[in-house]
C-alpha positions as CSV (number, residue, x, y, z in Angstrom):
1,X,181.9,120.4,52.0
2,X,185.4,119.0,53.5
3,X,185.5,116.3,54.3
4,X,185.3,115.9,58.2
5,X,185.1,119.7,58.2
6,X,181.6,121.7,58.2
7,X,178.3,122.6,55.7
8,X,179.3,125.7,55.1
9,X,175.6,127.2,54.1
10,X,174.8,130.9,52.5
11,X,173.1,132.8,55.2
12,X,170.9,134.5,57.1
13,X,169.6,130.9,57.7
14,X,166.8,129.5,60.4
15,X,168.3,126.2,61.5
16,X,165.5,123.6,63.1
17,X,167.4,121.1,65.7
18,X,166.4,117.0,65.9
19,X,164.7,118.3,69.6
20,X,162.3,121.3,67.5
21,X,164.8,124.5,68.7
22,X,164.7,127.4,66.0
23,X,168.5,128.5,66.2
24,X,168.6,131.5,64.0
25,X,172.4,133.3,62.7
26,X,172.0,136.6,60.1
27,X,175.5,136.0,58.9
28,X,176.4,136.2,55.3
29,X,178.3,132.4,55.4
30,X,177.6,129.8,58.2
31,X,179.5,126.7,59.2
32,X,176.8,124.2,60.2
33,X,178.3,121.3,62.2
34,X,178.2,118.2,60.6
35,X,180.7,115.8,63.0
36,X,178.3,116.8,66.3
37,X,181.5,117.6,68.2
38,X,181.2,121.5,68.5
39,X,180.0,122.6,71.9
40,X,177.9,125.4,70.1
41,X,175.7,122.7,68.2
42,X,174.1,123.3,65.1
43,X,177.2,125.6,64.1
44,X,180.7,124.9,64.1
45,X,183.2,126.1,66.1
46,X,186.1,123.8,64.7
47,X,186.1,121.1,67.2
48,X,186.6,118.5,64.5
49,X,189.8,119.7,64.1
50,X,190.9,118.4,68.3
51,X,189.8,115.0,67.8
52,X,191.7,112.6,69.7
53,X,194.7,110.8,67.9
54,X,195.9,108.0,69.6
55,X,198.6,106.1,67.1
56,X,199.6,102.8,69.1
57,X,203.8,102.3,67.7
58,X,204.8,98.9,68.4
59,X,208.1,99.4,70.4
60,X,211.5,98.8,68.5
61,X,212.2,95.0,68.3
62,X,215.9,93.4,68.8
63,X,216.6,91.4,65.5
64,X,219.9,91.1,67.2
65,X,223.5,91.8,65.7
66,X,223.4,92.9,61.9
């Protein structure tokens, strides 16, 4: 697993979600969400990545003349 990334599982696999849904994928690798940001919940579809960034910079200061 990477960190912040997905659970990357050998498949077919049969995935039970917290509210009882069977969500079933017959693909030979799946990417199970682990950051609950993907919109198609329990897999990944690499919303992780699109998390918001916000860096606060303090603006320049004047030391005054060098």
């Amino acid at each position: 697993m990477v960190a912040g990334g997905p659970l990357l599982v050998e498949g077919p696999v049969e995935v039970v979600t917290d509210d009882g849904r069977v969500v079933v994928s017959d693909r030979c690798v799946v990417a199970l969400c682990v950051c609950r940001r993907s919109r198609r919940y329990p897999f990944c579809d690499t919303s992780h990545r699109r998390r918001d960034r916000r860096v606060s910079e303090a603006p320049p200061t004047d030391s005054g003349p060098d």
